[in-house]
C-alpha positions in Angstrom: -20.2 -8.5 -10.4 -16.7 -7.7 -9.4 -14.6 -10.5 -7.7 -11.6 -9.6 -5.4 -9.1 -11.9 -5.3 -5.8 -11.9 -3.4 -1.9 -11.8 -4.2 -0.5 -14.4 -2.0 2.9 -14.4 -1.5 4.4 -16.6 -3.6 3.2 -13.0 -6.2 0.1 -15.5 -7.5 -3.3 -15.2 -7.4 -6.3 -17.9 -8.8 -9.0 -16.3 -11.2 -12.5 -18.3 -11.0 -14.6 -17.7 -13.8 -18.3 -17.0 -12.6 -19.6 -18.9 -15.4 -18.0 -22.5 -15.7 -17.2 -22.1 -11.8 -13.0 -23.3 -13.6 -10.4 -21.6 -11.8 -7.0 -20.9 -12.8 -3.8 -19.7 -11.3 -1.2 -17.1 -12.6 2.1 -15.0 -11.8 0.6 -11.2 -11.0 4.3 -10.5 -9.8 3.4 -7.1 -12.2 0.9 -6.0 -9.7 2.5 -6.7 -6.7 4.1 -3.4 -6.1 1.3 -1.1 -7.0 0.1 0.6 -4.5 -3.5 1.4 -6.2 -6.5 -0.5 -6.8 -6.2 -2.7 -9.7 -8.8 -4.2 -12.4 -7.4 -6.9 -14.3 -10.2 -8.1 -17.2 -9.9 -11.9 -17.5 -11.4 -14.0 -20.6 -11.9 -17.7 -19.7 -11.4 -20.2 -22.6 -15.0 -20.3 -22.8 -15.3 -16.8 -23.8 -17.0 -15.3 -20.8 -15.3 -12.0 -19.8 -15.3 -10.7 -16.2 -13.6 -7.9 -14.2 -11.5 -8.5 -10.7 -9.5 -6.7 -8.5 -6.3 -7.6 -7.1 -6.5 -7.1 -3.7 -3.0 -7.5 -1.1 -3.3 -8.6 2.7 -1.2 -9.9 4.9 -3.5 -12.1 6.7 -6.5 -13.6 4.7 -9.8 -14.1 6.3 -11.7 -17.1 5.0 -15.4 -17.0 4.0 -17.6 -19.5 6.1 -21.0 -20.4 6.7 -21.5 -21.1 10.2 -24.7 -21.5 12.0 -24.6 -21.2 15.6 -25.9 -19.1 18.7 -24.5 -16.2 21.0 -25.1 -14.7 24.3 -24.6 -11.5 25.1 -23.3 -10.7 28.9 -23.1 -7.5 30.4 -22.0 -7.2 34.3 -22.8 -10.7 34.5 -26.4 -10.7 33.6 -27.3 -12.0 30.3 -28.8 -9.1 28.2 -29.5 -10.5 25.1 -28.8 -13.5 22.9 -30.2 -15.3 19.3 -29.2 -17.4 16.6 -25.6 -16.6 14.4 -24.6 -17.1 10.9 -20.6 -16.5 10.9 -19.6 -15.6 7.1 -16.1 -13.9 8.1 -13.2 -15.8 10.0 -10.1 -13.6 10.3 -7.3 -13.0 12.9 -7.8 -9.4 12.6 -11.6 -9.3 13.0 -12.0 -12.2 14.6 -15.7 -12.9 13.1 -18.2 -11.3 11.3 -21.9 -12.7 11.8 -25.7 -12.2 10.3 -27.8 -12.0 13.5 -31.0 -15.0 12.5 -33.6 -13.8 15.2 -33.9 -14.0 18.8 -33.8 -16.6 21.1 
């Protein structure tokens, strides 16, 4: 599996390996400017290889897990509602959710 990973601002970015779950963080100031996707292959210390791309944003959404419930309201009436798993949090998007089931 392919891991994106962002270039903050500060021109760094933190590879994890998938295997040990150890994380490191480097200088991708190289990358920065590019204005293409870009595969970087990594080797941890323990040997394992792995492939990410560096991705750029100006806002970073943060990965959640969020259980929860919504209601849907249309005209005032209550059309439909169930059970929420938010796994997105971003200014831009606001939320992104896995619908559980029904109420």
């Amino acid at each position: 599996m392919i891991e994106k990973v962002y270039i903050t601002s500060k021109q760094m970015t933190t590879f994890s390996c998938p295997k040990l779950q150890k994380s490191k963080t480097v200088n991708v100031s190289q990358y920065a400017n590019i204005d293409k996707i870009v595969r970087v292959n990594v080797k941890c210390p323990c040997g394992h290889a792995f492939t990410s791309i560096l991705g750029k944003r100006k806002k970073y959404s943060k990965e959640n897990n969020m259980h929860g419930s919504y209601t849907r309201i249309v005209n005032g009436k209550q059309i439909d509602g169930g059970l929420m798993k938010v796994v997105d949090l971003s200014i831009t998007h606001k939320a992104s959710l896995i619908s559980e089931g029904n109420r």
